[in-house]
C-alpha positions, 0 to 999 in steps of 0.5 A: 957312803951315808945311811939307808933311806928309811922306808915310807911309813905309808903307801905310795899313793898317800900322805901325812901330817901329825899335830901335837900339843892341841890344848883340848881333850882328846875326847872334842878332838875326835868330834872334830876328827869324825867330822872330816874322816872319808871326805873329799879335802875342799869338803873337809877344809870348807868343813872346818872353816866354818864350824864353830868349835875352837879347835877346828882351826888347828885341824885344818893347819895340820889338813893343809900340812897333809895336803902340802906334803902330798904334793911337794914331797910325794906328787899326789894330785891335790884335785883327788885327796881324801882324807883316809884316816884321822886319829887322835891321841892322848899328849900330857896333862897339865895338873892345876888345882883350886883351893876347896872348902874346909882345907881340901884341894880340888884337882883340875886337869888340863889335858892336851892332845895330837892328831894324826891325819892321813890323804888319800889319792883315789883313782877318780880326779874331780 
């Protein structure tokens, strides 16, 4: 007898995927994150293709992950996904430093971040 399934950590008709470790701020994270929060994902992927910010691409790796799940593990019909929530947290920060004048150190904190991006099926199909 093995053990217990474990309950879904979300509803029936939703599906999610987590980035970790996303070298940027968590502050230019969440710029990125309100682009695309209550969108349709054809908009949000076609959203972060073109924008110009360096991290777009890795929002859309962990989008896409979104959407995979939603179809093969949970059966969601990719054609009605909107991406209901993304959320961003805080990870580690790296503490580097520069040498200043007059015998000082001058800290320079490198930050990195996780993202958290949760679909939708709504009941329309387009």
């Amino acid at each position: 007898m093995g053990a217990e399934k474990n309950p879904r950590r979300v509803a029936d008709n939703e599906a999610m995927a987590v980035a970790r470790m996303l070298r940027t701020s968590p502050q230019k994270l969440n710029l990125v994150a309100g682009l695309i929060r209550g969108k349709k994902v054809e908009k949000a992927l076609s959203d972060l293709t073109f924008s110009k910010r360096r991290i777009a691409g890795e929002v859309k790796k962990c989008l896409q992950s979104a959407i995979a799940n939603a179809e093969n593990n949970h059966g969601l019909d990719v054609d009605s996904l909107v991406v209901a929530e993304a959320w961003v947290g805080k990870n580690l920060v790296m503490k580097r430093g520069r040498p200043r004048a007059r015998g000082r150190f001058g800290k320079i904190m490198k930050p990195f971040s996780e993202i958290t991006i949760k679909v939708r099926q709504t009941g329309e199909s387009a």
